[in-house]
N, C-alpha and C positions, 0 to 999 in steps of 0.2 A: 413550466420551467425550461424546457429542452427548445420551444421557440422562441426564448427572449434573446434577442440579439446582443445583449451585454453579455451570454456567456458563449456565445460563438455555436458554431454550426454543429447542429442535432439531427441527425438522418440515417436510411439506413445504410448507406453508402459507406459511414466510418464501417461496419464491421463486416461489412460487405470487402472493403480495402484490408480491415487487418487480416483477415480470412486469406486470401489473395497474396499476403507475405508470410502465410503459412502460419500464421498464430492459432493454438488453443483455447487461450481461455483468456478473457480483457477485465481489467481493476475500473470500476464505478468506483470515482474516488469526490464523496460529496460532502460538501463543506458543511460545517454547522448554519452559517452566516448564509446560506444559500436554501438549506431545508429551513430554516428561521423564515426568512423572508419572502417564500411561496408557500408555508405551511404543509405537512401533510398528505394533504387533498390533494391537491395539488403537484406536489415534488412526488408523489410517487406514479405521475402519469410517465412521462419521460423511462423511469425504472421499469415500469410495465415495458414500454415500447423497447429498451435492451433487453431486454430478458426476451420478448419475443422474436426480437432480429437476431441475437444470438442464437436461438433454438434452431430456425431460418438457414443460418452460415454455419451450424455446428461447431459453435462455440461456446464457450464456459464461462460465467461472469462470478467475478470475487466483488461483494458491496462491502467496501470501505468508510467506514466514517473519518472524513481527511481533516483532523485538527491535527496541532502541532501545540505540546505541553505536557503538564502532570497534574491530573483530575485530582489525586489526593489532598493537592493544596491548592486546588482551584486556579491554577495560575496558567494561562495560557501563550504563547509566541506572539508579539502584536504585531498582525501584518495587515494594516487598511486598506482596503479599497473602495473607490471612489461612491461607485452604485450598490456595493453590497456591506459596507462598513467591515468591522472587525471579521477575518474570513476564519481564526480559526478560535472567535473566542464560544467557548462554552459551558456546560455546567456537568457536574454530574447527576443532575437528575436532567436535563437534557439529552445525554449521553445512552442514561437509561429507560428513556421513552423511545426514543430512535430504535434502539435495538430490539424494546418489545413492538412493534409496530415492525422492522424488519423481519421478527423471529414469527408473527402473526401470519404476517402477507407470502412470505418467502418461504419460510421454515421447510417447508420440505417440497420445493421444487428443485428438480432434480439438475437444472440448469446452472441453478446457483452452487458455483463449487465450495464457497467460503465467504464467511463472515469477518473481515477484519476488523476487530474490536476498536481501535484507537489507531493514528498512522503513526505518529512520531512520539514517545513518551520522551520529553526530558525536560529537564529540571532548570528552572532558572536563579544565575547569578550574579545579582547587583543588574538587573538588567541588558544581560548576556547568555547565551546559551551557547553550551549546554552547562550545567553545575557538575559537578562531580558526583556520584553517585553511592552509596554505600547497604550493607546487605540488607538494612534497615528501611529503607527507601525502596528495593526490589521486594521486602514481603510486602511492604502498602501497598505496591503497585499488583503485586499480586491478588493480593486480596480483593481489591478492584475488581479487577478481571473478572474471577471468581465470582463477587457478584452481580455480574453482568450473563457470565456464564446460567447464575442460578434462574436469570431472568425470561432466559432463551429458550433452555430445557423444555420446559412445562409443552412448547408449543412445537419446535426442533428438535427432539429429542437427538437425533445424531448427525444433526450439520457439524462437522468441523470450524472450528473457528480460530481463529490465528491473532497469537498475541506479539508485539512488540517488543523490543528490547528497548536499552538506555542508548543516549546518545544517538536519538534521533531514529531509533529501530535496531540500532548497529550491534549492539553490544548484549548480545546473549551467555555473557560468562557468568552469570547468578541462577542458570536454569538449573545446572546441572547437581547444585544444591540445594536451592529451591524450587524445584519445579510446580507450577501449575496443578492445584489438587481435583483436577475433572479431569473426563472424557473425552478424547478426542479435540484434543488442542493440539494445534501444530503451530510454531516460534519464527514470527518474521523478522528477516535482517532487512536492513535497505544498505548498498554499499554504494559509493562514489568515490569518488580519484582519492579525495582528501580523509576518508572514513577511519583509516587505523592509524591519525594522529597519535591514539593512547594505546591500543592493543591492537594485533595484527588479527590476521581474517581467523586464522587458527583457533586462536583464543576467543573470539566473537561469538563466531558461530559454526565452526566445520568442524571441530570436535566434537559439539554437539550432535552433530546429525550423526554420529555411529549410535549416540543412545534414544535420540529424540527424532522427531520429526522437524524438519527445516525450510522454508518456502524463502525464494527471494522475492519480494514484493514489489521492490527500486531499486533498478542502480539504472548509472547513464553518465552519458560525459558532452562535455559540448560547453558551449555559451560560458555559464559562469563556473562550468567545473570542470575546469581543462585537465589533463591527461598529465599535462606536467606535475600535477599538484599528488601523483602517484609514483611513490617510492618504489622500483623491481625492475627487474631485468628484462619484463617484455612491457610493451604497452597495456596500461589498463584496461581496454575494450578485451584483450586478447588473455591477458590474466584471469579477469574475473570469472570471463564464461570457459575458458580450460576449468577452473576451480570447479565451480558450481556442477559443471556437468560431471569432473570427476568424479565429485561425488553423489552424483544424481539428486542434484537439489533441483525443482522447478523454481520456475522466475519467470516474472515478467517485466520490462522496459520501461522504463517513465522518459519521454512521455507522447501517447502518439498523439500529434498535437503540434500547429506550428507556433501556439501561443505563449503555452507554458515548458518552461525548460526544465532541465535540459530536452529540447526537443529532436522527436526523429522527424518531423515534417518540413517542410519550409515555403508551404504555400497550401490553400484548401482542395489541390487536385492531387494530394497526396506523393507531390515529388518529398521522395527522402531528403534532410540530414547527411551530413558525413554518422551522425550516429546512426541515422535510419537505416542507409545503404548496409552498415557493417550490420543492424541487426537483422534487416532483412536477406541478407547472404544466410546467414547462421540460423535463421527458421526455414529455411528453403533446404536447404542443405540438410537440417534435423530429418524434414518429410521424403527424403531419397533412400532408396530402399538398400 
């Protein structure tokens, strides 16, 4: 999988480069339509090779399963592409083989700092996204979880694993009534310029984080998610990460990468981004003593 040229350059140079702009820990974010289509056997060679280049750079890998929908009603985001067809269509017993085969091979390598259950849960309407969500909707997606969660256990017993909120990750205002009935679960947000269309970052997910555990997983800005498209007083880029660090939420970047956006790259010899530069300032800066 990591040598086919249709998904771009696999080496250990990426984390050799994110290491070098001071990064922690890098998101494995692999598609269904990708592990579908090299099987297995296969797709989990590439996964060996980060796990062992991260150990190498002392770094930290989160393995993401990167669909975009809501597994309770089988309904997935349609986004085609050419060589790999549907990238985020899936199944829930798809969903639930990956993660025991993750939970098998991974389970307790100490490399592996988290498990991301699902990337983007939300709900489609009339064929649009996102639908509106209701408390009903966050215990199915719970319950989900949950057994996904029961799947892992047997083999992880205490991987952390990180579940998503509604609208697109954003929206973790139903945890703090519903929460999560396992162990060592911590609540990923993903935020971008456009994200508190309906509720503000508050209500999302930074209240949360005085009672819960809280991880940013994505946010980013550039290309298709300009800075204008955020409502406040400072610029986006400068918002988000004052926020986050306030309140000592970890996060990581989408996307280092000059292919997929919002990108911090903008060519394969890892020149930055205007997002890159600003994030690599702010990891440079984090490592000064």
């Amino acid at each position: 999988m990591g040598e086919d040229p249709d998904i771009g350059r696999w080496d250990e140079t990426l984390f050799h480069a994110a290491r070098s702009w001071g990064a922690r820990v890098v998101r494995l974010s692999i598609h269904p339509a990708v592990w579908r289509r090299y099987g297995p056997e296969r797709a989990l060679v590439p996964i060996d090779q980060a796990i062992a280049w991260a150990r190498r750079h002392r770094l930290y890998v989160i393995i993401d399963f990167h669909s975009v929908g809501y597994p309770p009603d089988e309904d997935y985001m349609r986004l085609r592409d050419l060589i790999f067809g549907d990238l985020y269509k899936t199944s829930r017993q798809e969903i639930r083989a990956f993660w025991r085969t993750m939970a098998l091979r991974y389970g307790k390598e100490p490399v592996v700092a988290f498990f991301e259950l699902f990337n983007e849960p939300a709900r489609e309407a009339k064929h649009s996204f996102p639908a509106e969500n209701t408390a009903e909707d966050w215990k199915d997606w719970r319950d989900f979880n949950e057994s996904l969660i029961d799947i892992i256990r047997p083999f992880a017993p205490d991987k952390p694993v990180l579940v998503g909120g509604f609208q697109f990750a954003y929206d973790l205002s139903y945890v703090t009534r519903w929460p999560v009935r396992r162990d060592n679960v911590i609540y990923a947000t993903h935020v971008y310029p456009e994200s508190a269309w309906k509720i503000g970052w508050d209500e999302a997910f930074g209240e949360l984080k005085k009672t819960h555990p809280v991880f940013l997983t994505e946010f980013g800005f550039g290309d298709e998610k300009p800075e204008s498209l955020y409502e406040g007083d400072k610029r986006f880029r400068d918002a988000i990460v004052d926020y986050v660090e306030a309140r000592k939420i970890g996060w990581t970047a989408w996307a280092f990468s000059a292919a997929f956006t919002p990108r911090l790259l903008t060519d394969e010899h890892f020149s930055p981004s205007e997002q890159g530069a600003f994030i690599k300032d702010v990891l440079r800066r984090s490592e000064r003593p």
